[in-house]
N, C-alpha and C positions, 0 to 999 in steps of 0.2 A: 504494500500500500504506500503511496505516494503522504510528502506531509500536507499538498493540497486537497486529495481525497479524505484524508483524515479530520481534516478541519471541517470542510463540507459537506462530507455524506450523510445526509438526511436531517439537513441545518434546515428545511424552509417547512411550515406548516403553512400548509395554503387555507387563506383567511377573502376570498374572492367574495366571500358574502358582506365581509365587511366596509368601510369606506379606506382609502377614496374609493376603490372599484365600486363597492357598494351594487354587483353582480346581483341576478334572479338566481334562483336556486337552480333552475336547469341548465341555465349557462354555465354554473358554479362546479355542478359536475360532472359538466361535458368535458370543461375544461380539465379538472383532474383526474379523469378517466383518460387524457389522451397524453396527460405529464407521464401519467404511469407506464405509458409504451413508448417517450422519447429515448434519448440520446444520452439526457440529462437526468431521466427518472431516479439517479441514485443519489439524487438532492434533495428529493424530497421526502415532505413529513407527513403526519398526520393532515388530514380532510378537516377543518376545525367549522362547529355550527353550533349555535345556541339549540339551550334545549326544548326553547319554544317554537322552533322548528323542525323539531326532527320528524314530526307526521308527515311534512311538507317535503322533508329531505328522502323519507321513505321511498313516497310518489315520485320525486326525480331520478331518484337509483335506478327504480324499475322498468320506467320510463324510457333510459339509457342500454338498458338491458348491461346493467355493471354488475349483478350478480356470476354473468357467465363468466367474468375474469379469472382467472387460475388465482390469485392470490386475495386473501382478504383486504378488506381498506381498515385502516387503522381511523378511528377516529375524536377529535377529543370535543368534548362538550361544552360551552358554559355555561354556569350554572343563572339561573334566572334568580337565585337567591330563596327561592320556594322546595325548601328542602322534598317535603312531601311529593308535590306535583311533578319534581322533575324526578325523583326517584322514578314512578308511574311512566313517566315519558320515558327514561332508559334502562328500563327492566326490558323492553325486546331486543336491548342490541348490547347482547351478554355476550351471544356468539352469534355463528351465520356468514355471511358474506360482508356484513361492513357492522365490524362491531367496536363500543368503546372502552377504549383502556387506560382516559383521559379526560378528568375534570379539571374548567378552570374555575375560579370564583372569587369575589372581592367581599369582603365585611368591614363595617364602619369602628368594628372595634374587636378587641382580645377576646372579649365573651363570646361576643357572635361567631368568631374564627372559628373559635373551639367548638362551637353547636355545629355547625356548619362541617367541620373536617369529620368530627365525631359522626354526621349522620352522611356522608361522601359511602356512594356504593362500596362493599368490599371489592378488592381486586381492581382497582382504579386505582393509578397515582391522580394526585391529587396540587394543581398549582392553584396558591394565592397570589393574586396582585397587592402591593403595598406600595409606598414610598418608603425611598432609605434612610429618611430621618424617621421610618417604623419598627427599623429593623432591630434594634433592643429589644423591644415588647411582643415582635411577629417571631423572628426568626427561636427561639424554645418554644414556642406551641407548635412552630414547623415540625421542628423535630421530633417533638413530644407523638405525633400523629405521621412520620415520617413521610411528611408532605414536602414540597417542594416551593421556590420561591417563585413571580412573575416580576416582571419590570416591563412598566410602559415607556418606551422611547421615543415616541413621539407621537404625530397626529396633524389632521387636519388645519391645526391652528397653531402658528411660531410658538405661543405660550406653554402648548401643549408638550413642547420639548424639552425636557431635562437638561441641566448643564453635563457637561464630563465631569464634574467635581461629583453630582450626583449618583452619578452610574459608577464611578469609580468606589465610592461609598458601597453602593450595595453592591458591586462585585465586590468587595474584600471584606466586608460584614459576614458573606455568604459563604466567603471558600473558608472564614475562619469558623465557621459553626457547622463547616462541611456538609451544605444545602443545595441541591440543583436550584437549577434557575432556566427557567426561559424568558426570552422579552418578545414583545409585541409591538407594532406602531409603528411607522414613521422607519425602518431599515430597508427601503426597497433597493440601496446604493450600497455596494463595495466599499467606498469611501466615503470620508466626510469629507462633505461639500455642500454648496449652494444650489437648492434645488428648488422647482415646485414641488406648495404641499398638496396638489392634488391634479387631476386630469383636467381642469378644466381652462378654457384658453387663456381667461386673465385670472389665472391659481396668483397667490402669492409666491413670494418666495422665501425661503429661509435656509439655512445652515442646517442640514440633517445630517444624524449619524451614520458612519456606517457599519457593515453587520460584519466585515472583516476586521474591522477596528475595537469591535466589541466581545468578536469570541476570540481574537488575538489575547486582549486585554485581561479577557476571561482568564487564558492560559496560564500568562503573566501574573496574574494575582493569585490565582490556584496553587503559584509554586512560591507564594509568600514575596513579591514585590513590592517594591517601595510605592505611597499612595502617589508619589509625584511619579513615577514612572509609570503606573496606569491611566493617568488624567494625561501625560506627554504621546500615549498612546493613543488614546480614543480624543483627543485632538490633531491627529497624525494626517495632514491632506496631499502629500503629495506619494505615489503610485512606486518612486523611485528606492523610497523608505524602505520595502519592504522585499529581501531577497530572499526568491525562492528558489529550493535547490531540490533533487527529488524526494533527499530523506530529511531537510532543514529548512526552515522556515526562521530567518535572522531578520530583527527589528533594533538599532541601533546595536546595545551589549547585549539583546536578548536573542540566546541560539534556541530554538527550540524544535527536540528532534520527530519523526513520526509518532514514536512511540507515546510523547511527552503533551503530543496535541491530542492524539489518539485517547488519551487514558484522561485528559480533561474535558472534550464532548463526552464519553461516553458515563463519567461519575461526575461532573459541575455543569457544564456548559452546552445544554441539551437542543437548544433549538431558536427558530423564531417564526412568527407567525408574520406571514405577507401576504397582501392582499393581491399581488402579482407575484407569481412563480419566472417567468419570462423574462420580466424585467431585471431581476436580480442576478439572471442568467445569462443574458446577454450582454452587460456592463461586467459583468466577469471575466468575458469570453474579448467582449472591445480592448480590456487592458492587459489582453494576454495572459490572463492567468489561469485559463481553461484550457 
């Protein structure tokens, strides 16, 4: 295995339902029914759908005729915060042809978290979203319930976006209380840069992160990095930064081997949710590193 394939393989949870795409559900997984037989199908994640659409997501599966594919779809939920209801909603999809083995879910506080993880189907990992000035109070109920962490990175609106002092936070909150983590939002880019937040003609623009600079970052803090050297990281915009070699992946003094990326996706730095699979893929592929 390559230290590119190691960083990437099955980094993207495709999130087409959500904004900006803000996709129909048939289009949602047409689209991931046909990532699954690309080029590039070993990038991707989990199918992610709230659980107030899964009756809706049923009808599109079938619809698709995505039952006949040789492998199951993995897929992760989130949760509508209706503990009871959404149990009801994914008691059909234990097993079968698209089953899940992923909840996500947000609580306004430590009490709720715990009712909330406490009544999370068995057999489900289980991510919170929090902010990381939460991460004192969130991350031992994490563990207590060995759930996982979420981070949002950004979104439809500049404010929406976390500083790198922030994300450097909760990555190193996380690798020291030895917590996965996924993030969501706003990573459609390789690198940090200047982007539209969204598809449409007069989008804004802003400074978004990127999701190379963030599971880099991941790596780097996993193996006990200094905070200024994570925040140096996931501030990092130029392409030239970062040499790739087949079994090394080197960021200024930081050498880091297949094995060393390999074994931090697969125990910390789990994934991200985009709302385009393509885009992420071919800004990859643009800067040569595909």
């Amino acid at each position: 295995m390559t230290v590119t394939r190691a960083l990437l393989e099955g980094i993207i949870d495709y999130a087409g339902l959500f904004p900006p795409a803000s996709l129909d559900m048939q289009t949602a997984v047409r689209n991931y029914s046909a990532y699954r037989t690309c080029e590039d199908a070993w990038m991707l994640g989990r199918f992610v759908v709230p659980a107030q659409r899964l009756t809706e997501f049923t009808a599109a599966f079938a619809e698709a005729c995505c039952s006949e594919q040789m492998s199951p779809w993995l897929l992760s939920v989130l949760s509508s915060g209706e503990t009871d209801e959404d149990a009801n909603l994914i008691e059909p999809f234990s097993e079968g042809a698209a089953f899940l083995d992923a909840i996500e879910l947000k609580a306004p506080d430590v009490a709720q978290l715990e009712q909330r993880l406490a009544s999370a189907p068995s057999g489900m990992v289980a991510y919170a979203e929090f902010q990381s000035q939460q991460s004192d109070a969130i991350l031992p109920v994490l563990s207590k319930f060995d759930a996982r962490a979420k981070i949002r990175t950004g979104g439809v609106t500049a404010d929406a976006i976390p500083s790198t002092q922030e994300i450097a936070d909760f990555l190193i909150a996380c690798a020291k209380a030895k917590i996965p983590f996924k993030a969501t939002a706003g990573l459609h880019h390789p690198l940090r840069s200047t982007k539209k937040l969204t598809y449409e003609e007069n989008s804004a623009s802003a400074v978004m992160h990127g999701f190379v600079n963030v599971f880099v970052a991941a790596a780097i803090a996993y193996q006990g990095a200094a905070r200024e050297d994570v925040i140096g990281l996931l501030n990092e915009e130029s392409p030239a930064a970062f040499q790739w070699k087949k079994d090394t992946l080197k960021w200024n003094s930081y050498r880091l081997s297949t094995k060393q990326i390999k074994a931090a996706r697969q125990q910390f730095a789990i994934g991200f949710g985009s709302c385009s699979f393509t885009e992420p893929v071919a800004e990859l592929k643009a800067l040569g590193w595909l």
